[in-house]
C-alpha positions in Angstrom: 0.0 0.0 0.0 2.8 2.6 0.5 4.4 1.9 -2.6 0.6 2.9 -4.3 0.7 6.0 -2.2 4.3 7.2 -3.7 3.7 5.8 -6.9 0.0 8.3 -7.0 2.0 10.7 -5.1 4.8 10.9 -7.8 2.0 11.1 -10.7 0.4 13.7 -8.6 -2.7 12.1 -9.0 -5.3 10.3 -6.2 -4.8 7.0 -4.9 -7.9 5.3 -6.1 -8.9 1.8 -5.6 -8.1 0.5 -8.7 -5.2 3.2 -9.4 -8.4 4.7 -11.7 -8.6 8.4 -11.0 -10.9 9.0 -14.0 -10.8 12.2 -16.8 -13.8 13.6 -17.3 -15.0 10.9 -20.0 -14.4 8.4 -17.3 -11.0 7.1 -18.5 -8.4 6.3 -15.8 -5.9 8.8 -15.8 -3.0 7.0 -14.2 -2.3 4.3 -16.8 -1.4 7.5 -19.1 0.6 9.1 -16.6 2.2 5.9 -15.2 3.4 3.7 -17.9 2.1 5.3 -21.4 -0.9 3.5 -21.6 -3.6 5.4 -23.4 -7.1 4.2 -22.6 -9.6 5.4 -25.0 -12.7 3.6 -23.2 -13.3 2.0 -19.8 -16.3 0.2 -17.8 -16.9 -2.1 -15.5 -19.4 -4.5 -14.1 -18.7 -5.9 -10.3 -21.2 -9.0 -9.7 -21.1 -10.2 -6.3 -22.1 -13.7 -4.3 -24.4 -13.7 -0.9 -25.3 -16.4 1.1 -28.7 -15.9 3.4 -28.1 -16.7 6.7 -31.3 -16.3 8.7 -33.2 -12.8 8.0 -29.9 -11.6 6.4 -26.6 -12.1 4.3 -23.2 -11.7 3.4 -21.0 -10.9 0.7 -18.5 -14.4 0.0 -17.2 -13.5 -3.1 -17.2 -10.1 -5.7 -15.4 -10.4 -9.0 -15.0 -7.2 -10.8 -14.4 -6.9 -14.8 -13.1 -4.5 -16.1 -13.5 -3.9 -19.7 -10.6 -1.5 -21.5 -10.2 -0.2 -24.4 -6.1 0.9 -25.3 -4.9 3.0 -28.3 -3.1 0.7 -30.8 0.3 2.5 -30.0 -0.2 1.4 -26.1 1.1 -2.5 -24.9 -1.2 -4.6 -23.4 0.6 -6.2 -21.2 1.8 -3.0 -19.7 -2.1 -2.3 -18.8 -2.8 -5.9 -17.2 0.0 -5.2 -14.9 -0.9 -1.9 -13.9 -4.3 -4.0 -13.4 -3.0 -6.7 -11.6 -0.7 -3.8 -9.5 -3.6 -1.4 -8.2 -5.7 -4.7 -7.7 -2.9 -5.8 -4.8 -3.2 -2.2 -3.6 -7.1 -1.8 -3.6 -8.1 -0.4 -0.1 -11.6 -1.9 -0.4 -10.1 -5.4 -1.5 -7.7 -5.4 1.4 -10.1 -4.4 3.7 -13.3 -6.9 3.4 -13.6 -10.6 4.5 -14.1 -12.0 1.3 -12.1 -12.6 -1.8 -12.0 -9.7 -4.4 -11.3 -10.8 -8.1 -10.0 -8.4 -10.9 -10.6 -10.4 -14.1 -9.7 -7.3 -16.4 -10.5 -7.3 -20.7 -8.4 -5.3 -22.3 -8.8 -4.5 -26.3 -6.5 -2.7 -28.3 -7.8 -0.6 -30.5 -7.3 -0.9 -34.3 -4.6 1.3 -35.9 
């Protein structure tokens, strides 16, 4: 988690949960500032798993996906690091009692 907080520090942006301080079309910011990456497009969709347990429940499982969009100049193996990086780093993943997935998509964009 320190190394997160230098890294945003040094890239003067937020530390987000997914390293995803957005623009204002939504894009994460970081990935251009950090390693080059140029995300033209970016959503995801988090689905979670209950279980009841008498009149109420509990989260045992969310797996979030990620869907990006990269300019063709960008590597995509750069941004599935940078993924796999911020996921490590994610406050909210390090801080419930159930596993937290990041199964990210990535695309790159047609030249």
């Amino acid at each position: 988690m320190t190394e997160a907080a230098a890294l945003a520090r040094r890239q003067g942006v937020r530390l987000h949960t997914h390293l995803a301080e957005t623009d204002d079309e939504g894009r994460p910011v970081a990935y251009n500032r950090v390693a080059g990456v140029v995300v033209t497009a970016y959503t995801d969709a988090a689905e979670g798993t209950l279980t009841l347990e008498g009149v109420g429940g509990r989260f045992v499982e969310v797996v979030l996906h990620p869907r990006v969009t990269i300019s063709a100049t960008s590597d995509a193996a750069t941004a599935a690091a940078l993924h796999a990086d911020a996921h490590h780093a994610c406050f909210i993943a390090n801080s419930v009692n159930f596993p937290v997935r990041c199964e990210p998509h990535i695309t790159v964009a047609a030249a």
